[in-house]
LOPA-697164 format. One line per 10 residues: number of its first residue (from 1); for each residue x, y, z of C-alpha. Coordinates in Angstrom, 1 decimal, decimal comma. Layout:
% residues N
NUM = X/Y/Z; ... .
//
This chain:
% residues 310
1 = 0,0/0,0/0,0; 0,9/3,3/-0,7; 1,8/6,2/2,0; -2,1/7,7/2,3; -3,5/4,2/2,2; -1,1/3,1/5,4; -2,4/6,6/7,1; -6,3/5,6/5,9; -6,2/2,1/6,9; -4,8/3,3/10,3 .
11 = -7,3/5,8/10,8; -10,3/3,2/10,6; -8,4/1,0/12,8; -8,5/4,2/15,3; -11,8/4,6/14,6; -13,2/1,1/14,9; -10,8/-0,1/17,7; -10,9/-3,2/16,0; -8,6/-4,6/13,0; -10,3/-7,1/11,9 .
21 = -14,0/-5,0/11,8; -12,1/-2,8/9,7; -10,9/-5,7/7,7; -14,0/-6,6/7,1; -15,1/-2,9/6,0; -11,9/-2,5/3,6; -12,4/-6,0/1,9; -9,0/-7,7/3,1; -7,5/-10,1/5,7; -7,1/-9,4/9,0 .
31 = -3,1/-10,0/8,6; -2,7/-7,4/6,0; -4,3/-4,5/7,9; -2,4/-5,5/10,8; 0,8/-5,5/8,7; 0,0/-2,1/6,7; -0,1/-0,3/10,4; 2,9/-2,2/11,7; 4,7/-1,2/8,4; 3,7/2,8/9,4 .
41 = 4,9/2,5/12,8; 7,8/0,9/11,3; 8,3/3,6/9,1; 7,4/6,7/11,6; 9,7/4,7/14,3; 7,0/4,7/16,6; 4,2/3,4/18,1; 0,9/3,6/17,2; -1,4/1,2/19,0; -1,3/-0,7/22,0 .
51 = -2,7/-4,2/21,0; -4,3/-6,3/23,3; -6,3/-10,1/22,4; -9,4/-7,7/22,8; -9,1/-4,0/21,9; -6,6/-2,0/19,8; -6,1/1,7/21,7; -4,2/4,6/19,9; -1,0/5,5/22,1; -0,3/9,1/22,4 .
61 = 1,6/9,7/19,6; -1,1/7,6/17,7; -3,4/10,1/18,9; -1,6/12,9/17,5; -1,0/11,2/14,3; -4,8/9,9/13,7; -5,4/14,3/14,1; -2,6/15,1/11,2; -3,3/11,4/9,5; -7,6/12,5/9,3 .
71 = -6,3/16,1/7,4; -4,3/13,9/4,8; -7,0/11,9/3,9; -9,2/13,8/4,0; -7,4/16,0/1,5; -7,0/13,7/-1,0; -10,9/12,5/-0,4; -12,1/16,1/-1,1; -9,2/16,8/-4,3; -10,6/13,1/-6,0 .
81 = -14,3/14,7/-5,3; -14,2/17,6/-7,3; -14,1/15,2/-10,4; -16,1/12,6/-8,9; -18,3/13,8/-6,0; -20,8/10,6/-6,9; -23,3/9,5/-3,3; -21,4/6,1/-3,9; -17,9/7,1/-4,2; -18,3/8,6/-0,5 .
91 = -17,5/5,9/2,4; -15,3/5,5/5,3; -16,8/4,8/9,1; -18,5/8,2/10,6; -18,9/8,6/14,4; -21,1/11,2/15,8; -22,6/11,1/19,7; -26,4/13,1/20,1; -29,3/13,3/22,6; -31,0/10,2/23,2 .
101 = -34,1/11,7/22,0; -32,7/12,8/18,8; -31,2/9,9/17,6; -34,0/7,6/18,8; -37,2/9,9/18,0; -36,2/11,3/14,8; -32,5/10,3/12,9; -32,7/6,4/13,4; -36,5/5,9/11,9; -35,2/7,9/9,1 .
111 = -31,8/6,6/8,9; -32,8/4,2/5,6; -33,0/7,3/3,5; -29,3/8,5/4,8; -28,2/5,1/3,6; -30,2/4,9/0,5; -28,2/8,0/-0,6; -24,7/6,8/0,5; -24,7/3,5/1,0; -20,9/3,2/2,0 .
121 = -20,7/5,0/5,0; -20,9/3,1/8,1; -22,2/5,3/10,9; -21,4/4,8/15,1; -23,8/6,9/16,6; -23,9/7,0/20,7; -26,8/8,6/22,2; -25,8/10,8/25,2; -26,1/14,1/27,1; -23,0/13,8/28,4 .
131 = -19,9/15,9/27,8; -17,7/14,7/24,9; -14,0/14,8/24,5; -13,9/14,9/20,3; -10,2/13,8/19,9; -9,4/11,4/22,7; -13,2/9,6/21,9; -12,4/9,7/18,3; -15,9/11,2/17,8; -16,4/13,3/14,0 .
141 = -18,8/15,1/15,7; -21,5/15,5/18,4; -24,7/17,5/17,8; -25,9/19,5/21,1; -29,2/21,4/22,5; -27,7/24,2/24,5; -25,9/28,2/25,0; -22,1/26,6/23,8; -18,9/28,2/25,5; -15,8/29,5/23,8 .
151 = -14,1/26,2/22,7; -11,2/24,9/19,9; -14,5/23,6/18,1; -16,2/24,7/15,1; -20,0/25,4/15,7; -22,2/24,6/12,7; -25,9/25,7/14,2; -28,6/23,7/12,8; -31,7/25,9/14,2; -33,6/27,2/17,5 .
161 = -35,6/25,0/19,2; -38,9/26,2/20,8; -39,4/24,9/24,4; -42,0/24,6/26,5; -42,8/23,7/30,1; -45,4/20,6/31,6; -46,3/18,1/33,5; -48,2/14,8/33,6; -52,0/14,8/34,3; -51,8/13,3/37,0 .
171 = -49,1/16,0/38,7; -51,8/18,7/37,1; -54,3/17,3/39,3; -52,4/17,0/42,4; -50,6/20,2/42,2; -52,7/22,6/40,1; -52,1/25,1/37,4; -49,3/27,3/37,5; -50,5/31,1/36,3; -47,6/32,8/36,6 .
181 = -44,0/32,3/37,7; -44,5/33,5/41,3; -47,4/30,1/41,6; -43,5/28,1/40,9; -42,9/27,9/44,3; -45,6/25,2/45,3; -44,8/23,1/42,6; -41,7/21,0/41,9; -39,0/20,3/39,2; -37,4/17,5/37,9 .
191 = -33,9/18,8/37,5; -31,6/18,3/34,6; -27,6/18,0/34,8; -25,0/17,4/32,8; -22,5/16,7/36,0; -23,9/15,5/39,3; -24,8/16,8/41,4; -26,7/19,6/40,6; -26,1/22,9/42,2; -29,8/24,4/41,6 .
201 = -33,0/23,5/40,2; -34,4/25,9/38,1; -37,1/27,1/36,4; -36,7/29,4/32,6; -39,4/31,8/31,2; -40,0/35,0/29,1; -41,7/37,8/31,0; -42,6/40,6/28,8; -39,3/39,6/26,9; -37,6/39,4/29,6 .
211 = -35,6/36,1/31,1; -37,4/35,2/34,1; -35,5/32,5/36,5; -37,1/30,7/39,6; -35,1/28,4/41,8; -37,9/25,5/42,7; -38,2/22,4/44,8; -36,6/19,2/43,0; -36,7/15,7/44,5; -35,2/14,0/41,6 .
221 = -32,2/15,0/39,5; -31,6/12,9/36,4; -28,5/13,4/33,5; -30,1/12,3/30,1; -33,4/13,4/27,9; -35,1/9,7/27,8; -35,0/10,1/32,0; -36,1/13,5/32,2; -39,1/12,6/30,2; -39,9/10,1/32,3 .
231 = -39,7/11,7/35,1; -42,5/13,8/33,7; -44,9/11,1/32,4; -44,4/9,8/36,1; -45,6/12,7/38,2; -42,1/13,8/39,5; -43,0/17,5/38,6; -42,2/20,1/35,6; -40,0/19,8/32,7; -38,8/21,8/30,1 .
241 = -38,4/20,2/26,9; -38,5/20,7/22,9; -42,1/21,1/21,7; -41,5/18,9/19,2; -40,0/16,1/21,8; -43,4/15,7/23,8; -46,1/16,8/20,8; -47,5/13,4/20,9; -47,8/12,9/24,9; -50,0/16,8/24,8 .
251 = -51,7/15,3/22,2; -52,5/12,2/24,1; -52,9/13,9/26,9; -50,6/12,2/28,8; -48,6/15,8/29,2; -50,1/19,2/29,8; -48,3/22,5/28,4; -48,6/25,2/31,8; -47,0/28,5/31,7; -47,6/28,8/28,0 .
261 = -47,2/32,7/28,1; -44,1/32,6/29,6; -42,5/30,0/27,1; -38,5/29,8/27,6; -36,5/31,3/24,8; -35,7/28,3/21,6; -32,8/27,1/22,7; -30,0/26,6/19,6; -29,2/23,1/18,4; -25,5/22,8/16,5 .
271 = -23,2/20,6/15,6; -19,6/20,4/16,7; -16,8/19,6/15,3; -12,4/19,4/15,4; -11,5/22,2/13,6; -9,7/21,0/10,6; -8,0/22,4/7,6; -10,0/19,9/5,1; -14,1/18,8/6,1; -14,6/14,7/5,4 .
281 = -17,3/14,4/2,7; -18,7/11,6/5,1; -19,4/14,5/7,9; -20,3/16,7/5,4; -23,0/15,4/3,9; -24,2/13,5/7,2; -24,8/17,4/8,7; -26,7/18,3/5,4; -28,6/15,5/6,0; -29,3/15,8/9,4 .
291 = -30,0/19,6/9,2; -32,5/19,0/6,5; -34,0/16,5/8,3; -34,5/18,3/11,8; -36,1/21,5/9,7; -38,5/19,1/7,4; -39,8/17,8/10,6; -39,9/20,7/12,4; -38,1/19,9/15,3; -35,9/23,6/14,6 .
301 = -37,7/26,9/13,5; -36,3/27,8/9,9; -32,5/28,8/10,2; -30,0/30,3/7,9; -26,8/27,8/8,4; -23,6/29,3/9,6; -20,7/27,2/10,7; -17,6/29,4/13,1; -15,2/29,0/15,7; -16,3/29,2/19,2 .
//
């Protein structure tokens, strides 16, 4: 194999943690794609992996390689596309982490159209809430619901999401309607954090266009979307959620909207991403995708893309 193939086929083995899954994906033995990284290592005079009977891990200087090795690739991926930028000619293994209730409510029941355009990527996708290390996870990219804080990433926003407040029914009928903010403090909240534990439980609004914040009661503290909603469903007390996420559980009934005059502000939703001198066409197309789906189904108001540092 040539110098970029070496760097490609280590990538995936990065990427995978796994030769021979990536043997699989490439179409060769197991023993060749273990000798084409040995040959690099051999070549760089270092080492790249730490092998093990069960997992292949990237040693530091593997890490920093995979970072310069991704550009490279990449490079030559996006100079071969301008002449044949073809669904099928785009492949290569694409990791990206999102809230459980996106990838469950609305990418994965539409993933079969993503593949029936470009059937050769192979696509990770982890479902958390949780904060992501990009590089040292070997994540492409993570797609996030919140205010985002100066970072080494690129943002690419997507959209604002509009949000809303409820409860169950059956907390509705125990507890009564909240009119206003002030009524907050005889109801409770089921908190929401990304570390535990949680300083504060609070409550969002608008007031006259103006940010509104009351610090309720909580009993129960939880650190991804799927929980949160459930502790609404369950009578645990208030959330504050996408409209989209819970349209069919007000519909059914099984959630009632309260405080609708005082609706938090939308709330942006963006992808992140290393900032890199060359884009894959794997990501690329994957946050085209993904953007077109979230506005089609109106999960984020109508948006003009811009992608930037933050």
């Amino acid at each position: 194999m040539d110098r970029i193939q070496q760097m490609q086929a280590f990538v995936q083995v990065v990427e995978s943690g796994n030769f021979t899954r990536e043997a699989e994906a490439l179409g060769l033995p197991r023993s060749t794609v273990s000798s084409t990284v040995q040959a690099l290592e051999d070549r760089l005079g270092v080492q790249l992996l730490q092998r093990t009977t069960r997992v292949v891990r990237p040693t530091q200087e593997g890490l920093q390689f995979a970072d310069t090795a991704r550009d490279l690739v990449d490079a030559v991926a996006q100079a071969e596309g301008q002449y044949r930028f073809r669904p099928d000619d785009i492949s290569g293994r694409l990791r990206i982490d999102m809230p459980s209730r996106i990838a469950r409510r609305m990418v994965i029941p539409h993933l079969h159209e993503f593949r029936a355009r470009f059937p050769a990527i192979t696509l990770d996708i982890s479902a958390t809430d949780r904060l992501i290390d990009l590089v040292s996870e070997g994540i492409d990219a993570v797609v996030r619901l919140a205010e985002l804080e100066d970072s080494e990433l690129i943002c690419r926003k997507i959209g604002d999401v509009p949000m809303l407040t409820c409860g169950s029914a059956d907390y509705i009928a125990r507890h009564g309607v909240p009119k206003t903010p002030a009524d907050l403090t005889d109801h409770c909240l089921v908190n929401y954090a990304l570390r535990m534990p949680a300083l504060s439980a609070e409550w969002d609004g608008l007031e006259n266009g103006q940010e509104v914040t009351v610090e309720m009661r909580s009993y129960l503290c939880v650190d991804n979307a799927e929980s949160y909603v459930a502790g609404a469903l369950s009578g645990h007390g208030l959330i504050q959620v996408p409209a989209h996420d819970v349209a069919d559980d007000i519909a059914a009934g099984r959630l009632i909207e309260v405080l609708t005059e005082y609706r938090p502000a939308p709330v942006p939703v963006s992808f992140l991403y290393a900032r890199r001198r060359y884009l894959a066409p794997r990501l690329k197309v994957f946050m085209d995708w993904m953007a077109e789906l979230l506005n089609v189904e109106g999960f984020v108001e109508a948006h003009n893309e811009t992608s930037r540092g933050i």
